[in-house]
C-alpha positions, 0 to 999 in steps of 0.5 A: 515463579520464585519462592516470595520469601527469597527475592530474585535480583538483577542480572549478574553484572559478572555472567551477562555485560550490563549493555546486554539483555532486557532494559528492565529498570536495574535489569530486574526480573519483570513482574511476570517473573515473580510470584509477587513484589513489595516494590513496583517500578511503573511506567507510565510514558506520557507527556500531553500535560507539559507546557514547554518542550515535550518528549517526557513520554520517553522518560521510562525507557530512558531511565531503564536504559540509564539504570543499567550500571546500577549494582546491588548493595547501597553503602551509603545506606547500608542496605542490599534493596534488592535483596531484602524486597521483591522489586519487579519491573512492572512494564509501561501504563498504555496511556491515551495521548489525546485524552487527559482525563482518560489518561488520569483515570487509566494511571490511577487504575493501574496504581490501585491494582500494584497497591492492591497487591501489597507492593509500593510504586515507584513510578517513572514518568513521563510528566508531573501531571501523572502525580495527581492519579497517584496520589488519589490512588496511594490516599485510598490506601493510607488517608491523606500523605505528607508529601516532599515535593523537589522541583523547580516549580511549585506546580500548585497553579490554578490552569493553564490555557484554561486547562485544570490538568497539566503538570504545573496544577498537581498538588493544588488539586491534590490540596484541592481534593483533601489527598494531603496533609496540609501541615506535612508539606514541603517544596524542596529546590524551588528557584526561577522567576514567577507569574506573580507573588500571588503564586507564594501567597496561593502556595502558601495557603495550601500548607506549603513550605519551601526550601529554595536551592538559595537555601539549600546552598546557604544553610546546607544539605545537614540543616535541609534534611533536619527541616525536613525531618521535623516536617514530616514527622512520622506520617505517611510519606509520598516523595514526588521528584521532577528532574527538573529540580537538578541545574540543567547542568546535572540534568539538560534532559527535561522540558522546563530547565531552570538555572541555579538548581540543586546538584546531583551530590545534593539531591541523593545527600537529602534524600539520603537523610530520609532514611527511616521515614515511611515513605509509602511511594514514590514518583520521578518525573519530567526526563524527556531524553532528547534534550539530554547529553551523554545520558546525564540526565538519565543516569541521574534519574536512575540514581534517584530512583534507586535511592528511592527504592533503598530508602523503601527497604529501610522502612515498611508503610 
């Protein structure tokens, strides 16, 4: 086990090539390798909430794979994030793949024991039902969250098939549940067609505003990020991100692909622009692998999830 105030970090790119060795996200140390961890980077390959193309439950080992390239000091940010926090990779959350309801519980259980650790998540996924356990588990800890959702879709529906779980009802049970902060809530890259205009209206009676990708390509990344900021304020912040929010041309590998989406340039720039807010955790989810080309998509992923993680070291909950 290591000294915890002297941070073990990634493989050196320079002794072991970066197609070698372990696929842990960045080639970090996995959690059984550190005494203890400020960030953990959380698996949870699951997928039975989606309601198109399926294969998002391969998304964790996909992103590890496309972290590999990854190096140590962010200088957009100025920040080494490996360097100035443990960050482990603390494996995949076995999860039942027949059972929803189970599977929630079982995610929800291993995100209180990381944050009863003292470290932050950083979750892959796996699909954007798994937001919902995750913000159940973060409120136990800091009350109800602002959250800054980027995706697609508004994923506030009521069910779907009947169904009250699936990756397009998170947040309404989340509001639904008191877990956010209704007056700190922001959709960001929301386009496509949709069921009816009661879906803006339901969206909006639960304390939504949104950003559509229109938006972001008319008044830019600088007035984004502003809109942001004065949103959220200094609350408690929970960043959920499907893929799904980049142009299937940034990000083909993903179960709902909807045209006109945000760039990969964009979606790092505002996420960028976070630096400083008290992010307290994080997901990113929706990659399904085997629609993806040329690693686009997972190398995307793993872009967004290290930004993530420099963002936490530039802040403490």
């Amino acid at each position: 086990m290591n000294d915890p105030k002297v941070p073990i970090g990634p493989v050196d790119g320079s002794k072991v090539p970066r197609y070698a060795g372990f696929a842990t996200f960045a080639r970090l140390p996995r959690r059984d390798e550190v005494a203890s961890a400020d960030i953990a980077v959380l698996g949870v390959p699951f997928d039975t909430g989606v309601s198109y193309r399926p294969g998002a439950r391969f998304g964790p080992a996909a992103i590890r794979e496309g972290s590999r390239l990854l190096r140590p000091y962010h200088p957009g940010l100025d920040v080494s994030p490996f360097a100035v926090q443990q960050v482990a990779d603390y494996g995949d959350v076995a999860v039942n793949p027949f059972d929803i309801g189970e599977a929630l519980a079982t995610v929800e259980s291993a995100a209180d024991a990381v944050l009863a650790e003292g470290a932050r998540l950083m979750t892959i996924g796996g699909d954007h039902t798994l937001a919902l356990p995750l913000l159940r588990s973060v409120v136990k800890a800091h009350g109800p969250v602002a959250l800054l959702h980027f995706d697609a879709h508004l994923d506030t529906w009521d069910t779907y098939f009947g169904a009250p779980h699936t990756h397009g009802t998170p947040f309404r049970r989340a509001a639904e549940e008191g877990l956010l902060d209704r007056s700190r809530l922001t959709h960001v890259g929301i386009r496509g067609p949709l069921y009816a205009k009661r879906d803006l209206q339901d969206d909006a009676a639960f304390g939504f505003g949104i950003v559509s990708s229109t938006d972001v390509a008319e008044y830019g990344v600088a007035a984004v990020i502003e809109g942001i900021r004065e949103r959220v304020g200094d609350a408690p912040l929970y960043v959920s991100i499907d893929i799904d929010v980049l142009d299937p041309a940034h990000a083909p590998g993903t179960g709902t692909p909807e045209a006109g989406g945000l760039t990969s340039r964009e979606l790092l720039m505002i996420l960028r622009g976070l630096a400083g807010a008290k992010i307290v955790s994080a997901d990113l989810v929706e990659v399904a692998p085997a629609y993806d080309h040329a690693e686009l998509t997972t190398v995307a992923a793993s872009h967004v999830a290290y930004e993530l993680i420099s963002l936490m070291a530039l802040s403490k909950p």
